[in-house]
C-alpha positions, 0 to 999 in steps of 0.5 A, a space after each residue: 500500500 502506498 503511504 499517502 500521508 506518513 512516514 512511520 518509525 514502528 513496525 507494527 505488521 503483526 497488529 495490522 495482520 491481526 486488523 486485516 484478519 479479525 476487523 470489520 470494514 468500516 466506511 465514514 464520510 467527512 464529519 464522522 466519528 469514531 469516538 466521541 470525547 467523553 463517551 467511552 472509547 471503544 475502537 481501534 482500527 487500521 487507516 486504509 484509505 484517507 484521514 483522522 483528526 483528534 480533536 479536543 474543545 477548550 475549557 472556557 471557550 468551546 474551541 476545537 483545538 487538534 491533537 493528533 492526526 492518523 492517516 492511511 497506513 497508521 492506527 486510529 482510537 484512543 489506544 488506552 482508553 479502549 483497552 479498558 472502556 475509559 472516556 475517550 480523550 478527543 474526539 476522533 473524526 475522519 476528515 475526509 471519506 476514510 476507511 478502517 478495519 476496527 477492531 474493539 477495544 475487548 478484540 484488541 485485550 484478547 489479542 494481547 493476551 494470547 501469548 508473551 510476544 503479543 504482550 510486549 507488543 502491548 508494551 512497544 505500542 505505548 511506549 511509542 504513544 508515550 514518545 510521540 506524545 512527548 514529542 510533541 509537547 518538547 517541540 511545542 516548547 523548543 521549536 518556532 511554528 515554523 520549524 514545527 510546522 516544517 517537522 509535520 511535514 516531514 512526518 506527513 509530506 502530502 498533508 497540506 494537499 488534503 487538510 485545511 489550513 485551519 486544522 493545520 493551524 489548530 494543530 501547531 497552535 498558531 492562527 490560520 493567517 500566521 501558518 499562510 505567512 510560514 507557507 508563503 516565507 518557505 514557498 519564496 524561499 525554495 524559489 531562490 
């Protein structure tokens, strides 16, 4: 399969073997939801076609604020809310018609249960989570917009082509116009 969107750092062949021969394929058209923030999470799935968003709201002002994305070729779900039916943490919506094969979170805990292997697949799974996580919020502090911004990129080359600004913006915390004067400095620049 062609990667659209990402470039992965973690081989997780034996978990999408596992979605490709026990998960459902599920279809959900731009807006859709997988989980809803607050409600328990309850699925987890392998991106075969299009794209997620993970998006929170603000305490005081309501505002849609995005987290996360997974695209074609990664996992979708609140990983560790669904082992165990926790409140999903975001709310994770698909961003344009995208398929999956999910699993749920019980199909999942059987999985891992099966053998020592499958256990500490569990345990690279969140450690990964838990680095990217960290990430994340390191670049957030050490790096400017514009070099996070550069950073999604090469995580994501095609991302630009298929989200709107706004998300891309919402998820390096910086205003839609501020993101345009980034992508029109770094276009000029790779003119010269």
């Amino acid at each position: 399969m062609e990667q659209k969107f990402s470039n992965n750092s973690i081989d997780l062949q034996v978990l999408r073997e596992f979605c490709e021969r026990e998960g459902e394929a599920v279809s959900y058209r731009k807006g859709d939801q997988m989980e809803r923030e607050g409600d328990p999470a309850r699925w987890f799935g392998f991106v075969t076609e299009g794209c997620f968003k993970y998006v929170t709201y603000g305490i005081s002002d309501d505002r849609e604020h995005i987290t996360w994305f997974s695209f074609e070729g990664e996992f979708a779900g609140d990983y560790p809310a669904c082992l165990d039916g926790r409140p999903a943490q975001t709310t994770i919506e698909a961003m344009m018609p995208s398929r999956m094969l999910r699993v749920s979170g019980e199909q999942l805990v059987d999985f891992f249960r099966q053998d020592a292997e499958k256990m500490e697949l569990r345990s690279v799974i969140a450690e990964h989570l838990l680095c990217q996580a960290r990430a994340c919020y390191i670049d957030l502090h050490r790096a400017t917009a514009r070099e996070r911004y550069e950073l999604l990129l090469r995580r994501c080359p095609g991302i630009v082509h298929h989200l709107a600004l706004q998300d891309l913006a919402s998820f390096l915390c910086v205003t839609p116009n501020y993101l345009s004067t980034i992508r029109k400095d770094i276009t000029f620049e790779a003119k010269k």
